[in-house]
VEXTI-847831 format. One record per residue (C-alpha): x, y, z; residue number from 1; residue in one letter. Coordinates in nm, 3 decimals. Example, Ala and Ser with C-alpha at 12.3 -4.5 7.8 and 13.67 -1.06 7.14 Angstrom:
PT      c1      c2      c3 resi resn
PT   1.230  -0.450   0.780    1    A
PT   1.367  -0.106   0.714    2    S
# end
This chain:
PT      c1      c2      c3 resi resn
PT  12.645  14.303   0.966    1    X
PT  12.511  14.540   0.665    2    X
PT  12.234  14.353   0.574    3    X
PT  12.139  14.386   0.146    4    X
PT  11.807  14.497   0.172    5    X
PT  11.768  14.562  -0.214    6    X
PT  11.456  14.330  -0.264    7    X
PT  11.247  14.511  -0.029    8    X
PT  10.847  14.443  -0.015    9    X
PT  10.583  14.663  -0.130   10    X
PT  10.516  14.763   0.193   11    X
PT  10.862  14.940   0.211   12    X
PT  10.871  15.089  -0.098   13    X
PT  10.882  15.434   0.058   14    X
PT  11.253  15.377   0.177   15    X
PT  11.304  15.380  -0.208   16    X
PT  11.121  15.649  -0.247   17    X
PT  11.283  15.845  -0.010   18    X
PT  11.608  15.738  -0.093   19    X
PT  11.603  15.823  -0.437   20    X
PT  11.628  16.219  -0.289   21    X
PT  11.852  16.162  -0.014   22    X
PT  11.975  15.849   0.051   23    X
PT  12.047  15.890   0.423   24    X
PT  11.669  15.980   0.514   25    X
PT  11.516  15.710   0.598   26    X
PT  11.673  15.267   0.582   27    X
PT  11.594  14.966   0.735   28    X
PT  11.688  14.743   1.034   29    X
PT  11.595  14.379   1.163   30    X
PT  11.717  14.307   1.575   31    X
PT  11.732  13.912   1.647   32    X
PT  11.718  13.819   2.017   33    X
PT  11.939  13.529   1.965   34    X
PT  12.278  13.655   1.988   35    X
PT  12.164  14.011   1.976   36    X
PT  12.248  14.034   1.619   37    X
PT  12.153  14.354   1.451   38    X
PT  12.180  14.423   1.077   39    X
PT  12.141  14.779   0.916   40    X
PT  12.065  14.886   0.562   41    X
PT  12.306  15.088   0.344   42    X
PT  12.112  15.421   0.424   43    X
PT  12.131  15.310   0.821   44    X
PT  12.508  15.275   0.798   45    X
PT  12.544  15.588   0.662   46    X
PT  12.312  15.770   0.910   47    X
PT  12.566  15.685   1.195   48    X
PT  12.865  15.853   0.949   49    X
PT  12.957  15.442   0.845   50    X
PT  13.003  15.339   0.491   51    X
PT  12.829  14.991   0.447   52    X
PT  13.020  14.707   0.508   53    X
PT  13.275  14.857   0.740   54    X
PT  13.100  14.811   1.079   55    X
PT  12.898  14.529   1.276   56    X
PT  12.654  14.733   1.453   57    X
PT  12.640  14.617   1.779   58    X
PT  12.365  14.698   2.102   59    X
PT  12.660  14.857   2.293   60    X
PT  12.752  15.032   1.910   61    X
PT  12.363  15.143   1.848   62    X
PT  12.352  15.291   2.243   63    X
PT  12.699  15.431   2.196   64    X
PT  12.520  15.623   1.893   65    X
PT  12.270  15.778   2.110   66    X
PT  12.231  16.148   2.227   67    X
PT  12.346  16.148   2.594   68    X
PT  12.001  16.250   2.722   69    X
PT  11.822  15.975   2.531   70    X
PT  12.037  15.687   2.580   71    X
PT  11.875  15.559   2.934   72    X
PT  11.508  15.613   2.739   73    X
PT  11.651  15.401   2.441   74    X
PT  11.834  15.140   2.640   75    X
PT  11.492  15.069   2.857   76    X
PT  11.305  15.055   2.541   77    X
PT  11.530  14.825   2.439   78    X
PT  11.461  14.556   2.765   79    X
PT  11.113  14.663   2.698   80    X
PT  11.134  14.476   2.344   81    X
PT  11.358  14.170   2.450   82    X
PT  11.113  14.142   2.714   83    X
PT  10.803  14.170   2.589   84    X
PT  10.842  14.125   2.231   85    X
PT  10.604  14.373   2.096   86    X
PT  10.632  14.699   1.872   87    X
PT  10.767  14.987   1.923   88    X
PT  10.796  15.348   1.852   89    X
PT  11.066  15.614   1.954   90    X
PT  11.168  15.995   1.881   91    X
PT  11.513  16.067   1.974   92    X
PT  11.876  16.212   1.848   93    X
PT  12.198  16.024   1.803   94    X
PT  12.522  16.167   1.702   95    X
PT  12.709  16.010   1.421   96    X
PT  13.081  15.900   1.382   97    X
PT  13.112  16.295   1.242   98    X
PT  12.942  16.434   1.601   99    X
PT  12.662  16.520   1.418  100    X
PT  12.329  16.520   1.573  101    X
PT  12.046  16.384   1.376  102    X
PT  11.643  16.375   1.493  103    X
PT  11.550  16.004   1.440  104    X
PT  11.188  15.813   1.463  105    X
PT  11.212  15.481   1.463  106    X
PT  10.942  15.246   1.449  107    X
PT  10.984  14.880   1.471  108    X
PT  10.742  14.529   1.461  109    X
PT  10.753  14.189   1.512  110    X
PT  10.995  13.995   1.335  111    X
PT  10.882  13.638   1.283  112    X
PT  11.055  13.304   1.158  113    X
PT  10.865  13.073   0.913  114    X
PT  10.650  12.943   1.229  115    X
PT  10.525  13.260   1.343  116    X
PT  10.794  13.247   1.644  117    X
PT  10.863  13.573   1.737  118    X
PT  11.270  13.586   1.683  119    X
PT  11.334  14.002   1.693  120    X
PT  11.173  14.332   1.563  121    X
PT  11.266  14.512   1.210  122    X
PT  11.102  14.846   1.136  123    X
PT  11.273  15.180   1.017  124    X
PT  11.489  15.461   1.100  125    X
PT  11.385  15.806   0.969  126    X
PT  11.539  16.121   0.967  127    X
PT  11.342  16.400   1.112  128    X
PT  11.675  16.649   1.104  129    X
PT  11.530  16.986   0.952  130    X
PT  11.663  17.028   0.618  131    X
PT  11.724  17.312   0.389  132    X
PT  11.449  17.435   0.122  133    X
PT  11.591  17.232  -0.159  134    X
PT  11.667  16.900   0.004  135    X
PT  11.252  16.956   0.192  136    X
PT  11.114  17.018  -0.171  137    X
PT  11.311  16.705  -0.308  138    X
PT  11.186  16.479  -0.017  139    X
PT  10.799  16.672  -0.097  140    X
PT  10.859  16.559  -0.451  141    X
PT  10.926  16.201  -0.376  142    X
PT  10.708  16.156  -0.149  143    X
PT  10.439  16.311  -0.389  144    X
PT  10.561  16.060  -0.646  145    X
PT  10.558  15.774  -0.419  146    X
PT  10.166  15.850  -0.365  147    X
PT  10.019  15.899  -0.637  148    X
PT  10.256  15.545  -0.837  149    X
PT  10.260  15.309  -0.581  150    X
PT   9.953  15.168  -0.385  151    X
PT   9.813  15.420  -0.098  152    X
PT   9.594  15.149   0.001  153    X
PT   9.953  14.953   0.105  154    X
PT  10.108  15.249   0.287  155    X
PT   9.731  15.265   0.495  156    X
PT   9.817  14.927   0.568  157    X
PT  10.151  14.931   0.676  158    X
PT  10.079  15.243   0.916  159    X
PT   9.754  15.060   1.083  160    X
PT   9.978  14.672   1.089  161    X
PT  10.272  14.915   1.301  162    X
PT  10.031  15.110   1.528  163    X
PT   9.801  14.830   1.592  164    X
PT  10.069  14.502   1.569  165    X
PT   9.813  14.331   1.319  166    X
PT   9.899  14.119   0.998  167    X
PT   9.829  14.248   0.713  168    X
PT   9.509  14.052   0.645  169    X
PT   9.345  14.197   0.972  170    X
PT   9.464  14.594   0.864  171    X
PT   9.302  14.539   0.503  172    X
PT   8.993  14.362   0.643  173    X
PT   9.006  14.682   0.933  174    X
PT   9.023  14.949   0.612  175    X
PT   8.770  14.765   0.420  176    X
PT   8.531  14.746   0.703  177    X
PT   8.499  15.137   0.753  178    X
PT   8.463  15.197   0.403  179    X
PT   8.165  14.968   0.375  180    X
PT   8.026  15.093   0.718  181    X
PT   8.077  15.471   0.571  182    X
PT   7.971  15.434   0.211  183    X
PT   8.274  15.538   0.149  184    X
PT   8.515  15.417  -0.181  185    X
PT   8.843  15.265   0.022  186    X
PT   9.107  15.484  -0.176  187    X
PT   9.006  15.789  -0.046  188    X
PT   8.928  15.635   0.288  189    X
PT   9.327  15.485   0.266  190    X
PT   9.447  15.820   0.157  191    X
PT   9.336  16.050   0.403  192    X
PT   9.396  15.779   0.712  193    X
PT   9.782  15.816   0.543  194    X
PT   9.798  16.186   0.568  195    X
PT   9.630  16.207   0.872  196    X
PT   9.830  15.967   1.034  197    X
PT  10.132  16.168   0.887  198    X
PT  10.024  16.485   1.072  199    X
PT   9.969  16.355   1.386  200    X
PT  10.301  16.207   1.405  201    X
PT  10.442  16.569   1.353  202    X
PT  10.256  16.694   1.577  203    X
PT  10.311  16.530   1.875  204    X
PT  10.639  16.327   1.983  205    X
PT  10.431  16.025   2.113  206    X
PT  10.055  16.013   2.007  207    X
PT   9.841  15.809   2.218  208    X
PT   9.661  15.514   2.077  209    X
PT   9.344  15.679   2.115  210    X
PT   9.444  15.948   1.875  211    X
PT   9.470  15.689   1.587  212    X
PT   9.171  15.550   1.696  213    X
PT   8.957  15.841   1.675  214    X
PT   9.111  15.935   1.314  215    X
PT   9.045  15.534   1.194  216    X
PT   8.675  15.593   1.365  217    X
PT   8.603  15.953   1.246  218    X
PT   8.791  15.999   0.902  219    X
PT   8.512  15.936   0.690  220    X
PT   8.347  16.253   0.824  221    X
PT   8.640  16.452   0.640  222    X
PT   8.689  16.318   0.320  223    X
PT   8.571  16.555   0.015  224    X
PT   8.495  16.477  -0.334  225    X
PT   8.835  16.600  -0.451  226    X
PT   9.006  16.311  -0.219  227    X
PT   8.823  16.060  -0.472  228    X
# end
């Protein structure tokens, strides 16, 4: 189904964000092990060349979707997360229903019922495809917006509860920890783990853990006045 994501949380504010300058950049999706029922956003949909509501995305539809050389990666990561039921992240290409190829990341957490069972993952698909100057300096623009109007502190949050499958209480507590260890006001501190974070994902297709770890560790060391 095409799920109606339109009351979002605050943690995904960013798809708005983002979709306010091109809606197909970036949208949300939830997996459910039972039945393997998937549902995508509007923006997901129309990634894969769909209009909303006029396909039930499927496993064998979402594989179908992927780049020949990335489909046996995908389709193991896939057992991976009906196995062990843990996040996930993945670069790759699909081809949409106009044989277009678009650069995807897609990250993906826990999904949880109203126990705390573990009943699928839901995350985010975002469009790495380069772009030309004006649609880059649109995305830029909203994504400058997004910072500076909406809580950077959140977006810190979000990024350490994905990379380090935490709750939310556990990635402020982790934030507000190395800003008392540092001296250091936790803004600034949440700002520069976001942009660092940000660069190290384009820098490298898969960072290792221990990359994040050393910027959560070592950030403090490289935050200037002007960052306040």
């Amino acid at each position: 189904m095409i799920a109606d994501f339109s009351e979002v949380k605050d943690d995904d504010a960013v798809v708005r964000a983002l979709a306010a300058g091109s809606p197909q950049r970036m949208g949300t999706f939830r997996f459910y092990f039972d039945g393997q029922r998937w549902e995508w956003c509007e923006q997901v949909a129309r990634l894969h060349g769909y209009e909303p509501g006029t396909v039930t995305p499927t496993t064998e539809l979402v594989l179908a979707h992927k780049h020949p050389d990335d489909r046996r990666q995908i389709a193991a990561t896939l057992d991976d997360i009906r196995r062990d039921h843990g996040p996930f992240s993945t670069r790759h290409r699909i081809i949409d229903v106009q044989g277009n190829v678009h650069h995807v990341v897609v990250i993906g957490n826990q999904l949880v019922d109203a126990v705390g069972e573990v009943v699928g993952t839901e995350g985010f698909y975002i469009d790495v495809t380069p772009t030309d100057d004006v649609v880059q300096d649109a995305l830029t623009a909203e994504v400058e917006k997004f910072s500076k109007n909406r809580a950077i502190i959140e977006r810190a949050k979000g990024m350490l509860m994905v990379i380090y499958g935490i709750d939310e209480t556990t990635a402020f507590a982790l934030l507000r920890w190395r800003s008392q260890e540092n001296n250091v006001r936790l803004r600034p501190l949440a700002r520069r783990i976001v942009a660092e974070f940000l660069a190290l994902s384009r820098r490298e297709v898969h960072p290792l853990r221990s990359a994040y770890d050393d910027i959560v560790l070592t950030v403090h060391l490289r935050i200037v006045s002007r960052d306040g």
